[in-house]
Z-matrix of the N, CA and C atoms (Angstrom, degrees):
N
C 1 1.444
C 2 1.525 1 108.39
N 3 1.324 2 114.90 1 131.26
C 4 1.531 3 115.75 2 161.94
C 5 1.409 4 130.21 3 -45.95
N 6 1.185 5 122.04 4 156.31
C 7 1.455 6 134.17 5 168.82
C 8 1.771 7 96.99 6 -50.39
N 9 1.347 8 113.76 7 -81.33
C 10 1.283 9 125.70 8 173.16
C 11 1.285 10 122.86 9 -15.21
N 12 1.573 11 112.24 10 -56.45
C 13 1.588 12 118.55 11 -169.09
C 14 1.452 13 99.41 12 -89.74
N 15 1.204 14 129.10 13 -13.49
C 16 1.667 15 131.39 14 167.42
C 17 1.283 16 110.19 15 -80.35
N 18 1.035 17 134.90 16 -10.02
C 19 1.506 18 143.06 17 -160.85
C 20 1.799 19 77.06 18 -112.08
N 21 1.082 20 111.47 19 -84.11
C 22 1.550 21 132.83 20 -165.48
C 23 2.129 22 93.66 21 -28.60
N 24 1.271 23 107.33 22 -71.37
C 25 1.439 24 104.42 23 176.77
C 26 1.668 25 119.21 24 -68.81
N 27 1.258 26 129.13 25 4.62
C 28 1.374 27 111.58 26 158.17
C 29 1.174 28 110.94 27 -104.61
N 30 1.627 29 120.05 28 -14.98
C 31 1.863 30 108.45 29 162.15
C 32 1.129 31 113.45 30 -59.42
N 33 1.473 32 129.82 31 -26.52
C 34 1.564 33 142.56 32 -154.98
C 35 1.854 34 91.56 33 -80.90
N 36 1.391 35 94.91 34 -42.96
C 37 1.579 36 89.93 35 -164.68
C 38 1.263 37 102.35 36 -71.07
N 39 1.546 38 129.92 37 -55.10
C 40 1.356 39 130.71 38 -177.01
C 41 1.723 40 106.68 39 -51.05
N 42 1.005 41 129.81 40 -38.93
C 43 1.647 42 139.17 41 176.47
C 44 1.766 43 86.47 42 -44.86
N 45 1.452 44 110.39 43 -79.86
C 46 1.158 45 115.86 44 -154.96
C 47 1.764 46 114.07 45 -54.84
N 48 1.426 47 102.74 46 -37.13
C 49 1.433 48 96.04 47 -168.11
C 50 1.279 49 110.86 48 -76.74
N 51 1.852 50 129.10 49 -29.41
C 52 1.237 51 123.25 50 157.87
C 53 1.482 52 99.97 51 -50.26
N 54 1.280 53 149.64 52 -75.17
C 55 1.339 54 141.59 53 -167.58
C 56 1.539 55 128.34 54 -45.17
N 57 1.025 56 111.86 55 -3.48
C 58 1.669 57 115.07 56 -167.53
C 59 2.039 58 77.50 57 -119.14
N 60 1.294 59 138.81 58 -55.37
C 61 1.265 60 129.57 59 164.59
C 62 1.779 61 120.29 60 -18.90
N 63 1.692 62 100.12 61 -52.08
C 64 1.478 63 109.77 62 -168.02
C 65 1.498 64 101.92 63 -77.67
N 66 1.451 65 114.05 64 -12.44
C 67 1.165 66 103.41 65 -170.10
C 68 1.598 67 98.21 66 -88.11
N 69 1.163 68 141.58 67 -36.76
C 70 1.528 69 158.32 68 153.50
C 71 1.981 70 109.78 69 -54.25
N 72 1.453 71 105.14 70 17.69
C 73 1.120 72 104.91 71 152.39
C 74 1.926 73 104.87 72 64.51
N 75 1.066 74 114.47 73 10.76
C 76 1.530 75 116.47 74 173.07
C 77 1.887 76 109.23 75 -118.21
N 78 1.120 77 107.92 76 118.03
C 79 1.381 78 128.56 77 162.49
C 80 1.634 79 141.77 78 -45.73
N 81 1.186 80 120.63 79 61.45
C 82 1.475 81 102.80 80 -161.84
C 83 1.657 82 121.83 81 -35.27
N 84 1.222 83 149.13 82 140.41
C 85 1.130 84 122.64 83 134.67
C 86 1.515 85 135.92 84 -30.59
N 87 1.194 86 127.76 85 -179.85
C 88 1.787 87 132.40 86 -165.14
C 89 1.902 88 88.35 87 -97.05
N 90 1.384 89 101.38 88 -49.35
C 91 1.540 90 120.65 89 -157.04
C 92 1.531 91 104.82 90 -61.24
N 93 1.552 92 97.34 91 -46.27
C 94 1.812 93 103.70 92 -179.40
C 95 1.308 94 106.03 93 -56.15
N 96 1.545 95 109.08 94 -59.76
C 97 1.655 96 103.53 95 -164.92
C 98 1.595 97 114.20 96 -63.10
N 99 1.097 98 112.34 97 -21.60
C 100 1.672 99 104.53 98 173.48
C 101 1.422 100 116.76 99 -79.23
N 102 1.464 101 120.01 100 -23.59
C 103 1.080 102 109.87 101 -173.03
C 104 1.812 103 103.57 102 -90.04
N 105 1.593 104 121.75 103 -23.84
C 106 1.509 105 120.50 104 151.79
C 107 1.732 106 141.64 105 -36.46
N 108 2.195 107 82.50 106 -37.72
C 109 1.519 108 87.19 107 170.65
C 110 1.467 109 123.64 108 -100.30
N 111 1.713 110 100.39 109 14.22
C 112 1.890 111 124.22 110 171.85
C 113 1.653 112 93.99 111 -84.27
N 114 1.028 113 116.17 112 -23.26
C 115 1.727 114 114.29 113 -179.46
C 116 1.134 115 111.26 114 -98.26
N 117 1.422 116 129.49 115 -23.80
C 118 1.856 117 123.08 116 175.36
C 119 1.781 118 89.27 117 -77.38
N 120 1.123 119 108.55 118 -55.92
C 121 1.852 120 98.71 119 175.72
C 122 1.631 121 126.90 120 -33.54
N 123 1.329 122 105.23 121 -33.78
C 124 1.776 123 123.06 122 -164.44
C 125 1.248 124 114.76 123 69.90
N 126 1.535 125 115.29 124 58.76
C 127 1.463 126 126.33 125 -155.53
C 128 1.506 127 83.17 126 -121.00
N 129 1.457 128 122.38 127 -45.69
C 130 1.762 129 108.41 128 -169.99
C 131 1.555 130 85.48 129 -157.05
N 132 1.635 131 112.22 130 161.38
C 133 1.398 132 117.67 131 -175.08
C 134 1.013 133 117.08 132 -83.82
N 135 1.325 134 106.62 133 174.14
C 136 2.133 135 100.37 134 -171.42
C 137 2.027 136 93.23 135 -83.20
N 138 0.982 137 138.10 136 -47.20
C 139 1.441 138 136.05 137 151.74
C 140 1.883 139 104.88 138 -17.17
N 141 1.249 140 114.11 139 -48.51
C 142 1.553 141 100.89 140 176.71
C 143 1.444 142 126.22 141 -58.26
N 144 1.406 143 109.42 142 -42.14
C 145 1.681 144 144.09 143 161.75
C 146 1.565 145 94.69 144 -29.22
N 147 1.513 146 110.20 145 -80.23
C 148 1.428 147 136.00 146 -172.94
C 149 1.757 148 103.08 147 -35.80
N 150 1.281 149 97.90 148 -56.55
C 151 1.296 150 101.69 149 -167.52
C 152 1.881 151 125.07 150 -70.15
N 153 1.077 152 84.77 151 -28.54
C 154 1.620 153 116.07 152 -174.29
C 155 1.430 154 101.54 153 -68.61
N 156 1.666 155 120.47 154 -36.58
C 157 1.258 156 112.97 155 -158.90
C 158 1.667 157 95.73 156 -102.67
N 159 1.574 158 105.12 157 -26.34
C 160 1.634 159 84.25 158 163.67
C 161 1.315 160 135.13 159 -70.96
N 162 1.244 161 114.11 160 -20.97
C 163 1.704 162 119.07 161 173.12
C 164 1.642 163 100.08 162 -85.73
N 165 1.187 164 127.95 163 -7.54
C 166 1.599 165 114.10 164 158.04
C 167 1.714 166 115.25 165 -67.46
N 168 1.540 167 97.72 166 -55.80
C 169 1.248 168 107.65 167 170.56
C 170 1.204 169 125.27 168 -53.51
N 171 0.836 170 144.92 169 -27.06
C 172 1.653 171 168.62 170 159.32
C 173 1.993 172 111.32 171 -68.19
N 174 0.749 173 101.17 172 -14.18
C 175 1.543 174 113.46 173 -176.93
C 176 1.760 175 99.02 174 -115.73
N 177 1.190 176 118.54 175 -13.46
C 178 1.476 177 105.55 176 178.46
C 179 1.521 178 107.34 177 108.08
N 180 1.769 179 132.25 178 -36.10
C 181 1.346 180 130.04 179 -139.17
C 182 1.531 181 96.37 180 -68.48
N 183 0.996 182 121.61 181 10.61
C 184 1.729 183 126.72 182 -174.51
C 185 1.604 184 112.65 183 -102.99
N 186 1.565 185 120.90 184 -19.18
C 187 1.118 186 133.30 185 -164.97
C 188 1.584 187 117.67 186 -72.89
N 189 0.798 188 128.84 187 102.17
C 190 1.313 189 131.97 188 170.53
C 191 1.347 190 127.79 189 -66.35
N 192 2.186 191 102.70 190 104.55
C 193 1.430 192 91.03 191 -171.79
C 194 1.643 193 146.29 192 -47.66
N 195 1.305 194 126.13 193 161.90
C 196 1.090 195 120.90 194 -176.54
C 197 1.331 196 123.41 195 -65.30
C-alpha cells in the first residue's frame, strides 16, 4: 500500500470516528482532531493525544462556563 492511500485511510478513519461521535451528540474539540491527524502522520503517539487531553481536563479547558 502507498504512503498516500495509508495517509488517505487514516484521515478517513479519524473523519469517521469524529462523525459517528457527532452522531452520539459529543463534540470533538478543534485541538484533539489535529493533534489525531499528527498521529495518522507518525508525528506524535496516540498516548500523546491521551495525555494532552488529561492535562486539558485537569486544567479546566473542558469546563463549561457558568
Amino acid at each position: 500500500m502507498s504512503t498516500f492511500s495509508t495517509q488517505f485511510d487514516a484521515d478517513r478513519a479519524i473523519r469517521n470516528a469524529v462523525a459517528h461521535q457527532r452522531l452520539e451528540g459529543v463534540e470533538a474539540d478543534p485541538r484533539t482532531i489535529s493533534e489525531l491527524h499528527r498521529v495518522a502522520k507518525g508525528e506524535i503517539q496516540f498516548a500523546d493525544v491521551i495525555r494532552h487531553l488529561k492535562q486539558r481536563i485537569a486544567s479546566g479547558d473542558f469546563q463549561k462556563p457558568a
